[in-house]
N, C-alpha and C positions, 0 to 999 in steps of 0.2 A: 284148499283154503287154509290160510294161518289157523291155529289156536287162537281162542279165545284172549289168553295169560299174553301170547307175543302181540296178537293186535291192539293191545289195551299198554303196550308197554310202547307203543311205535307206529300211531295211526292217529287220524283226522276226525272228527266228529264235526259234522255241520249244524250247528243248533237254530231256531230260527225264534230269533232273540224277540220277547214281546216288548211293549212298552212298560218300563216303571223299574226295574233294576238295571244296574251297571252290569257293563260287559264285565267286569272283575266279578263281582258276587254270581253270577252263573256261571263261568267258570272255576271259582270258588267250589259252588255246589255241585259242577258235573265232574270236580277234582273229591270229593267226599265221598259221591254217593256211587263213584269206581272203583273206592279203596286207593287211589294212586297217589304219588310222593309228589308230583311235579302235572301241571297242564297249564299252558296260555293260549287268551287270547291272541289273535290274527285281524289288528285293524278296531278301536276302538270307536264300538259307538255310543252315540248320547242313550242317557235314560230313557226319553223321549221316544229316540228313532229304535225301530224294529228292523226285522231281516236277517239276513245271512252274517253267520257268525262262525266261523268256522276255529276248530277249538285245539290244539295238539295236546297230543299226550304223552308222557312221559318222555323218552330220549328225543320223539316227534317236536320237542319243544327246540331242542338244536339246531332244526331247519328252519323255524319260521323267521329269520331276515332273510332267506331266500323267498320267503312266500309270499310274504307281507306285502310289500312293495308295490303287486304287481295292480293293473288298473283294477277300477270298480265302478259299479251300475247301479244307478239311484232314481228313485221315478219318490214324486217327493209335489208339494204344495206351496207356491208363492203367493205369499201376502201381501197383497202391495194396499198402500193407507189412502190413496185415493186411486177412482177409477182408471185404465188404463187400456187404452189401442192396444189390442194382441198384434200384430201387426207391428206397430211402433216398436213394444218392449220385444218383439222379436229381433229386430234392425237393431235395438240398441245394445242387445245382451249378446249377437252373434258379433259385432264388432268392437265391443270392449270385453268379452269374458269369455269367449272362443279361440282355442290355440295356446298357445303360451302367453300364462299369465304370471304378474310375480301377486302372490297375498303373505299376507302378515299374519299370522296364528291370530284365533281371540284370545284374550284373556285369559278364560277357563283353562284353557288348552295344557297338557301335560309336557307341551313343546317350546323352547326355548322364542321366543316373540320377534324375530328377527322374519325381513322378507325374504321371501325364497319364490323360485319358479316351478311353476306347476303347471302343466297340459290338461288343458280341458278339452276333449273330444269332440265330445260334442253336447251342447243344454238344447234340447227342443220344449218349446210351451204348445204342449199339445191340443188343451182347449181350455175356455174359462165358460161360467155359466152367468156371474154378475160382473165381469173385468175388473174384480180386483181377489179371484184367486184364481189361481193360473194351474191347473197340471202338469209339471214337467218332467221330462228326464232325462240322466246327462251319464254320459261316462267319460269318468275322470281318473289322473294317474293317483296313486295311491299314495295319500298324506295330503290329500286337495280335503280343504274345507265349505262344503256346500253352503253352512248355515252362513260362513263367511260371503260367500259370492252373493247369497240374496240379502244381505245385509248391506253389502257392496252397491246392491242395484239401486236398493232404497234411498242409497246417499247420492245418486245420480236423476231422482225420480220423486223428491219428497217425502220416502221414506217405503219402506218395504222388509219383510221377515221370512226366513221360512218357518212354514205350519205345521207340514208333518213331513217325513223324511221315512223311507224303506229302501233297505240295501237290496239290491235282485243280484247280484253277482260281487264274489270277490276273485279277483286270478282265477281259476277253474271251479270256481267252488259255487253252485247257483241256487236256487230257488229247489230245483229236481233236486231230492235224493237230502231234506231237511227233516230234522227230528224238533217238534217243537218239545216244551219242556212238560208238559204231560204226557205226553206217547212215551217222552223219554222215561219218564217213574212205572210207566207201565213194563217197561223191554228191560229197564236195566240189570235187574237181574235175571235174565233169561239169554244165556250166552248164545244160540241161534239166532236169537232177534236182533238180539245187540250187535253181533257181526253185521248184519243187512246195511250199518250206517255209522261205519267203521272202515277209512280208508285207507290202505297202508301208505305208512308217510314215504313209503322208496316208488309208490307208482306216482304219489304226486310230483317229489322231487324232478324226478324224470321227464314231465311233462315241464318244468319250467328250465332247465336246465340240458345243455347238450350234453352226451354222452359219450363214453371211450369205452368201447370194448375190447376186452382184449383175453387170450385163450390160456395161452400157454404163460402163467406165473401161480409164483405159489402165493396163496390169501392170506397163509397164515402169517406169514412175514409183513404185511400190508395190515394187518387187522392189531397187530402189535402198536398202529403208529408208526411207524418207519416211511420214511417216501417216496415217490414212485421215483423211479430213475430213468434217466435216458435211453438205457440201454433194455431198458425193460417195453420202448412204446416201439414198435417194429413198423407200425401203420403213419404215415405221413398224417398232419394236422394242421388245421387252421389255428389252436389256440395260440393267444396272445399275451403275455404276461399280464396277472392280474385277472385273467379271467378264471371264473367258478364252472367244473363240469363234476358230472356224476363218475363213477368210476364203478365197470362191473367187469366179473370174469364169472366167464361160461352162463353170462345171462344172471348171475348172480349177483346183487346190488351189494357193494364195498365201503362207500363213501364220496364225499365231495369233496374234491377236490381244488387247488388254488393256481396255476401256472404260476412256476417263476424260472426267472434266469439264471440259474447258479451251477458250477463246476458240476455237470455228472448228474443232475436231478433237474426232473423234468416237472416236478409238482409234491404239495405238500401240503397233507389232509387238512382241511378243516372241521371235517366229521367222518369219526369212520362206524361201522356197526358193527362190533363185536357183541 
C-alpha cells in the first residue's frame, strides 16, 4: 500500500456531507485539517442536500473533469402543494421528465442560465403516505438539477418542491466505503485509519477512462511532459482524435492522455504523474 505523505498528495476521500454547510467549507476543512495546498470538490451540493461527496486531493485535483461528469443517484422527497394520484404524477413525470430532457439552471446556480440537455435515467415515485409527499429516486447524468425537475412538476400540477434530497452515488463513488465528518476528526490524524478511506486517484481514473498499456518505453522521457508518439504505440487502437485514455507502462500509472492527429505523435498529456 502507498504511504500515507503519497496518498494524501494523490487520492479521493469520500465524505458523506451532512445538512447545513456548503460543499466548499468541507472541503475547505478536510483541506486544513490534512495539512494540504490544494483539494475540491466533485459535484456540488446544496446546504440542504446530504450524501456522497467525494473530495480530491492535492495533484488528485487535476483529474476531477474527468470525474465529475459522470452520472449520479438521488433518492430524495416530492412536495407537491396539493393532493396527487401516485399513479397520475407517475404517467406525467416518466413522459415529460424521463430521457432527454433540456432544463435551464435556477437562479442560484453557479452555472451560466442558458438551456442545455440533460438525461434523466430514470425518477421512480416509490411510495407516498398522505399523496402529497412522494419518495423518489432518479439517476441522472451529471449537472442535472433535481431541485429543478420537481419545481418543473409543480408548474405542470399547481405547484410542487423538493423536500429533502440525498446523493447515494456519484460515478463510482457510493454510499459503501463514506467517512462522515466526525469519524473523519477522529482518523485524521492516525495515518492507518486514514488510509482505509483514501482512494488513489490512478485506480479511479482507470475505472473511468480506457487504458493503453504498453511495455517497452522509457517513463522518464514521458514524465518530462514530452508526447507520446507513433512510433512508440506498436499495439493497434480504437482511439479517436479527441479522445482521453490513461497511459501506463509495465502496469505503472503515467498519465492522461488526449488523441490527436499530427505528423509523428500519436497523443499529448493532459496529466502526467511525476
Amino acid at each position: 500500500m502507498k504511504e500515507i505523505k503519497d496518498l494524501l498528495e494523490f487520492s479521493i476521500i469520500n465524505i458523506d456531507k451532512p445538512t447545513g454547510p456548503t460543499s466548499f467549507s468541507i472541503t475547505e476543512y478536510i483541506k486544513r485539517s490534512l495539512k494540504l495546498t490544494k483539494a475540491s470538490h466533485m459535484g456540488t451540493l446544496d446546504p440542504k442536500v446530504t450524501g456522497v461527496l467525494p473530495i480530491t486531493l492535492g495533484r488528485a485535483c487535476r483529474l476531477a473533469q474527468f470525474i465529475i461528469a459522470h452520472d449520479k443517484t438521488y433518492v430524495g422527497i416530492l412536495h407537491t402543494h396539493k393532493e396527487q394520484d401516485i399513479e397520475e404524477l407517475r404517467k406525467l413525470i416518466q413522459e415529460n421528465f424521463v430521457g432527454e430532457i433540456t432544463q435551464t439552471p435556477p437562479h442560484k446556480s453557479a452555472v451560466k442560465r442558458a438551456p442545455r440537455q440533460r438525461t434523466v435515467f430514470y425518477f421512480n415515485l416509490l411510495e407516498t403516505t398522505d399523496n402529497k409527499d412522494f419518495l423518489f429516486e432518479t439517476k441522472v447524468e451529471g449537472g442535472t438539477y433535481i431541485r429543478k425537475i420537481c419545481s418543473d412538476v409543480g408548474e405542470m400540477i399547481g405547484g410542487a418542491h423538493m423536500d429533502e434530497l440525498r446523493r447515494t452515488q456519484a460515478g463510482d463513488f457510493t454510499e459503501e466505503g463514506m467517512i462522515n465528518l466526525n469519524d473523519f476528526d477522529k482518523i485524521k490524524n492516525n495515518p492507518e485509519e486514514l488510509k482505509k478511506y483514501l482512494t488513489p486517484a490512478d485506480v479511479v481514473i482507470k475505472k473511468i477512462l480506457p487504458t493503453l498499456k504498453l511495455d517497452k518505453l522509457n517513463k522518464r522521457f514521458l514524465l518530462t511532459g514530452k508526447p507520446l508518439l507513433n512510433q512508440d504505440v506498436v499495439e493497434k487502437t480504437n482511439f479517436k482524435e479527441g479522445d482521453f485514455f490513461v497511459l501506463t507502462i509495465n502496469e505503472e500509472f503515467i498519465g492522461v492522455y488526449k488523441k490527436v492527429n499530427l505528423d509523428g505523435i500519436f497523443a499529448k498529456p493532459e496529466f502526467v504523474y511525476n
